[in-house]
C-alpha positions as CSV (number, residue, x, y, z in Angstrom):
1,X,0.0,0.0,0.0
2,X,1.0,3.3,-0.9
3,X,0.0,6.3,1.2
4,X,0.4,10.2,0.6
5,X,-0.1,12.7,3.2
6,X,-0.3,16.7,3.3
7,X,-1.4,18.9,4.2
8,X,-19.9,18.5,22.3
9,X,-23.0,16.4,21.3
10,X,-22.6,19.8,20.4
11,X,-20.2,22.0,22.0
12,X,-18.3,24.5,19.6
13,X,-14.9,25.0,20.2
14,X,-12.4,27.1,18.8
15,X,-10.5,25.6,15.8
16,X,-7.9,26.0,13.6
17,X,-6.7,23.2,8.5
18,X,-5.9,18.3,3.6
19,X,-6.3,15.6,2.1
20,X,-4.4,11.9,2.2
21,X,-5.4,9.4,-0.5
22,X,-4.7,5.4,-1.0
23,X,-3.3,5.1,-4.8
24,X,-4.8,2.0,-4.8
25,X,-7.8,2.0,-6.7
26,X,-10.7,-1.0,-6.1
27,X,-11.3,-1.3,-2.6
28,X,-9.0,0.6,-1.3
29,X,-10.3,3.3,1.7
30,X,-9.1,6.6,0.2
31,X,-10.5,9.4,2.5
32,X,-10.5,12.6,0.9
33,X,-10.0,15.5,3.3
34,X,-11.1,18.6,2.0
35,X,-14.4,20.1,1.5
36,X,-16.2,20.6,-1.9
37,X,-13.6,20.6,-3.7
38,X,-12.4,17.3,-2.4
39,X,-12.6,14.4,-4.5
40,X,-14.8,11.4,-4.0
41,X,-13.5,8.9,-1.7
42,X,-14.9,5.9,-4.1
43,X,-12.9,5.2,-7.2
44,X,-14.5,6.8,-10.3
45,X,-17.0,8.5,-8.7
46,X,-17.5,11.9,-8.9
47,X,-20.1,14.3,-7.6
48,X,-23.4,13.6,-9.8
49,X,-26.5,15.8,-11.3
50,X,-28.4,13.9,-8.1
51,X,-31.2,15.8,-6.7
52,X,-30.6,16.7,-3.3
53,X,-31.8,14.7,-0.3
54,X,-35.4,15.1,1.6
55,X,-35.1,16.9,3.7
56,X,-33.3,15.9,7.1
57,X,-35.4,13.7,9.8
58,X,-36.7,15.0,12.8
59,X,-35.9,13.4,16.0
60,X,-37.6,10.4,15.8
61,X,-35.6,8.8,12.9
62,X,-32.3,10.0,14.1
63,X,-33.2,8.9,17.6
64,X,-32.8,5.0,16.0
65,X,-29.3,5.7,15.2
66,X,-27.9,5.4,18.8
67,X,-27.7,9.1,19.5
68,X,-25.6,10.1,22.5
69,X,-27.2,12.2,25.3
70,X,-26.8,15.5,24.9
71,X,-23.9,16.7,27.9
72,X,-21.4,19.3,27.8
73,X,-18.0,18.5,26.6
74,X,-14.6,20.2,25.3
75,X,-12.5,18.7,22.5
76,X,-9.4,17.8,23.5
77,X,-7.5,20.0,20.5
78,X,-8.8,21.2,17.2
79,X,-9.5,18.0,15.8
80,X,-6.6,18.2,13.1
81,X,-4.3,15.7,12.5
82,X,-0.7,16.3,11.6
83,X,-0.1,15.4,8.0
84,X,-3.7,14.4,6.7
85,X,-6.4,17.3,7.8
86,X,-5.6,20.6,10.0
87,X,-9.3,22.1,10.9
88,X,-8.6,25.2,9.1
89,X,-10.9,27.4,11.6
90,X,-13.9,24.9,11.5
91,X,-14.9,24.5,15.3
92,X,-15.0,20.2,15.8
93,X,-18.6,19.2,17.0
94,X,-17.4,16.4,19.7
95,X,-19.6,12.8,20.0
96,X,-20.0,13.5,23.6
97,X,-21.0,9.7,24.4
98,X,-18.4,8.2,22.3
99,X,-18.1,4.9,21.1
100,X,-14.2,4.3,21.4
101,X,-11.7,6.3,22.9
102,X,-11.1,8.4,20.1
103,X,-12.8,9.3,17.0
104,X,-12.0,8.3,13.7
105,X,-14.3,10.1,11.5
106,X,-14.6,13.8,12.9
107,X,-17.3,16.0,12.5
108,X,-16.8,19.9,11.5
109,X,-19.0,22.7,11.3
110,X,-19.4,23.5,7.8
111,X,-21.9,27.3,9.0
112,X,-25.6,27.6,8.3
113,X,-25.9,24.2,10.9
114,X,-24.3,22.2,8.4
115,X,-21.4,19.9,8.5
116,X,-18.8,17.8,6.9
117,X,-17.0,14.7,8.1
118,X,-13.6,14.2,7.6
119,X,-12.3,11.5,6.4
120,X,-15.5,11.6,4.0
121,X,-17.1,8.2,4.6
122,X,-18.1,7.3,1.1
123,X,-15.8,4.4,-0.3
124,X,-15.2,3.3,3.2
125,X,-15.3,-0.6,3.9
126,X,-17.0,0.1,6.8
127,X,-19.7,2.3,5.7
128,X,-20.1,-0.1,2.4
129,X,-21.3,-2.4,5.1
130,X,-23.5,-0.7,6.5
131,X,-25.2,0.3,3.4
132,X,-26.0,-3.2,2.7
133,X,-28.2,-3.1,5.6
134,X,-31.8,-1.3,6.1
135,X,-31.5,0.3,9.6
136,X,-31.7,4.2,10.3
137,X,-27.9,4.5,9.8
138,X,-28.1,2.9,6.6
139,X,-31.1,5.3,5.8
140,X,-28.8,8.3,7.1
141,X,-26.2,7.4,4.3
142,X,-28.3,7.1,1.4
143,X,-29.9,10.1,1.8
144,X,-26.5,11.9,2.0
145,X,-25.5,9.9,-1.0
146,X,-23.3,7.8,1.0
147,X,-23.7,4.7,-0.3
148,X,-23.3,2.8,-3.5
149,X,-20.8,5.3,-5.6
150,X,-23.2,8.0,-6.0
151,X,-21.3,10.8,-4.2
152,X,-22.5,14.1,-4.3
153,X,-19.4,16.6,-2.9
154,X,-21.7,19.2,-2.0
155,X,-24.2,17.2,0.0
156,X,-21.9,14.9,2.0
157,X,-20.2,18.0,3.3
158,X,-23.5,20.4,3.7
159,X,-25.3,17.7,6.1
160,X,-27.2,19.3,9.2
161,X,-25.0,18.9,12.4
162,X,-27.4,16.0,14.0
163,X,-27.8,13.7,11.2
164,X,-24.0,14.0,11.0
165,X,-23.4,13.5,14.2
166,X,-25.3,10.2,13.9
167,X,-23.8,8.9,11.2
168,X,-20.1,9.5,12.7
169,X,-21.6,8.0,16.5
170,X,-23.3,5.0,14.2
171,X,-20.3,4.6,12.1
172,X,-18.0,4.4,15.3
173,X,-20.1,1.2,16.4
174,X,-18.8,-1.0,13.2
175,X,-15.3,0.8,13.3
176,X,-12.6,-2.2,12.9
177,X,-9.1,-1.6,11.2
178,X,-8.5,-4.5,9.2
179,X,-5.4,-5.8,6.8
180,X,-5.9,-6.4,3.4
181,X,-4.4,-7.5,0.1
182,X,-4.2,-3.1,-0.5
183,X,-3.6,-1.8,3.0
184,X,-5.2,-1.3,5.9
185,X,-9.1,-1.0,6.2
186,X,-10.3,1.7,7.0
187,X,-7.3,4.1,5.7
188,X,-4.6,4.5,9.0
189,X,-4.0,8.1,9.3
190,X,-0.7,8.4,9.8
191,X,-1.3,10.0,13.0
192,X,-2.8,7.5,14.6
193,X,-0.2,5.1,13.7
194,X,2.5,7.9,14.8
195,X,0.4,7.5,18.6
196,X,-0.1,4.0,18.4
197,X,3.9,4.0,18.4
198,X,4.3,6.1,21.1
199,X,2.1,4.1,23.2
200,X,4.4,0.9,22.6
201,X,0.9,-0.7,21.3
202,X,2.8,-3.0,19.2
203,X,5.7,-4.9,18.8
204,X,7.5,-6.9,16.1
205,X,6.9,-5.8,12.4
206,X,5.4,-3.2,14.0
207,X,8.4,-1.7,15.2
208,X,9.7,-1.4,11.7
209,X,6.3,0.8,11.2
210,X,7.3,2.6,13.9
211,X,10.7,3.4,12.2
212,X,9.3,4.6,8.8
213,X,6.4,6.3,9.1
214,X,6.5,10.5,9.5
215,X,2.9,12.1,9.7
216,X,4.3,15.5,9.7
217,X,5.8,15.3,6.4
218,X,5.1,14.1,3.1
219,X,5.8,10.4,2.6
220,X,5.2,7.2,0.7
221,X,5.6,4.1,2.4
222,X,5.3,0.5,1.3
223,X,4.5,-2.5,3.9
224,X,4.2,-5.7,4.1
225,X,1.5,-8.1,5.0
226,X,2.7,-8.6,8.4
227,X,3.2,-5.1,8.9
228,X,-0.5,-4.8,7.8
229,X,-1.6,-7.0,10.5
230,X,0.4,-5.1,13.0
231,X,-0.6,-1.9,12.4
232,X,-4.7,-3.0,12.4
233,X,-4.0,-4.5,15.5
234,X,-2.5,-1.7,17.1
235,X,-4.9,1.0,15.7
236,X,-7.7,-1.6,17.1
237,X,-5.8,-1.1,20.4
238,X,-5.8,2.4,20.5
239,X,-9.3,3.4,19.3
240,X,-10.1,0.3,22.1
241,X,-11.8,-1.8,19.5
242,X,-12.2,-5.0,21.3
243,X,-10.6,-8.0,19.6
């Protein structure tokens, strides 16, 4: 796998910003990390004539999605991370009932009560899970063109801050890093691998990870299947994915 880098439930915070892409093409999770103008995170898809959605669903329908009570909270930082997305003064609307101990898709204020997640969750393993499904979550993605290669750019990143609130808390619950023939699914953001490291959550081939990989600077690294494994089960450990 080849990577490139650059770059409460409802508390606002003050925030300071993208993009990191898989090369790989079929099946590979390549997050994009910008807004608009970012491109779609599913190969060969692009954003489409599509109509946009209904409109969003009240309470009810949202409530189905495992919505965390509302509470107070601060975000720990800005929610940007060092050689993939910097916030770029969008405030980070913390889960405030999260899932895991961190989040792996992060939601921004986008103004007007919109929002964006970064990474964007079309082309995702994960979410193409999900979408096979019929639930609320899986309800949640198709409206927002989420599912099945039909992104539209300017509606996955202009979605009301509740429904995408849900979809990152509902996302959270299916999160797994897995190895795979491309990489490692979904996409490791070099950050998180950088932490992982510092924790000592690995050992092994993952020490050689730990020796190679820089998420402050550009870089393209290459790794082996083992490596794979070790670097899935380390991000597993430090999200606190049970095994």
């Amino acid at each position: 796998m080849r990577w490139h880098s650059f770059g409460c439930f409802l508390a606002l915070t003050s925030v300071l910003p993208a993009g990191c892409h898989n090369t790989k093409a079929d099946g590979a999770e390549k997050p994009a990390a910008a807004r608009p103008e970012a491109p779609a995170e599913s190969p060969g898809s692009q954003p489409g004539p599509e109509a946009l959605p209904p409109a969003a669903p009240g309470p009810d329908s949202t409530d189905s999605v495992s919505p965390p009570p509302k509470r107070d909270c601060t975000a720990p930082g800005d929610g940007s991370r060092p050689g993939y997305h910097a916030a770029a003064g969008h405030a980070w609307l913390m889960d405030c009932s999260p899932v895991l101990e961190r989040e792996y898709w992060r939601v921004f204020d986008g103004g007007n009560g919109k929002a964006f997640i970064i990474p964007r969750p079309d082309g995702s393993s994960t979410v193409a899970s999900v979408c096979e499904g019929n639930d609320a979550l899986a309800e949640l993605l198709r409206r927002y063109t989420l599912c099945g290669g039909r992104a539209n750019v300017g509606v996955i990143n202009s979605i009301p801050h509740a429904d995408a609130l849900a979809i990152a808390h509902g996302l959270h619950e299916h999160l797994r890093f897995e190895a795979k023939d491309y990489g490692v699914a979904p996409f490791a953001i070099p950050s998180d691998i950088r932490d992982a490291c510092d924790a000592k959550l690995g050992s092994g081939a993952f020490t050689g990870v730990c020796g190679s990989v820089d998420s402050d600077n550009e870089a393209a690294i290459e790794y082996n299947d083992e490596q794979k494994q070790a670097i899935a089960a380390a991000l597993n450990r430090l999200y606190g994915i049970d095994p």
